[in-house]
N, C-alpha and C positions, 0 to 999 in steps of 0.2 A: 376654506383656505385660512380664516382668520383663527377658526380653532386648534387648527397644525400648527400656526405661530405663538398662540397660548399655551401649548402643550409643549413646545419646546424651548421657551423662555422659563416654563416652572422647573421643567426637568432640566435644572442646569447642576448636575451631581457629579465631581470628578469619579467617585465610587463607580457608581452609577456607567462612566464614560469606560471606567476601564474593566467593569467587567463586559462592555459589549466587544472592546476591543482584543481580547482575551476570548472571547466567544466565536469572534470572527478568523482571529490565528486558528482556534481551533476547527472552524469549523473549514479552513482552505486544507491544513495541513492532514485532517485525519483519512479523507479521504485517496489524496497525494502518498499518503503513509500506505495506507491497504493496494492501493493498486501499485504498489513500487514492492510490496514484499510479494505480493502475488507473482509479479514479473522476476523478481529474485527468485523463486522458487520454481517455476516452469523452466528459466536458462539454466538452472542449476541440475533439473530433473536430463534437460536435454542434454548438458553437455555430459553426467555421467553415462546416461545411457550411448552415444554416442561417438565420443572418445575414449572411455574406459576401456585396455585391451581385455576382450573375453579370452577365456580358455579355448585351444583350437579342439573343435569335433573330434571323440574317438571314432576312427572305421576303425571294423573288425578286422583282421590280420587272419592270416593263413589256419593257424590256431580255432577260429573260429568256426571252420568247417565241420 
């Protein structure tokens, strides 16, 4: 315990402070980022497949006999 309090009275570095806290935006945000474009891209795959009007089926006609 007494060496955790050694250890973080030496390391008193604003540098130091802000790349941890730069490390930690990044480290909430990147994975937030990848599972919000993955969910962008599944609604987007559903809504064209889904809503998009298709072309109606040709049947054959009389002609075709």
């Amino acid at each position: 315990m007494m060496t955790l309090a050694a250890v973080q009275m030496v390391m008193d570095n604003p540098k130091l402070d802000l790349m941890y806290f730069i490390c930690g935006v990044l480290l909430a945000l990147l994975p937030t980022s990848v599972l919000g474009m993955i969910g962008y891209f599944v609604v987007r795959d559903w809504y064209r497949n889904h809503y998009v009007r298709k072309p109606a089926p040709i049947t054959p006609g009389p002609a075709g006999r």
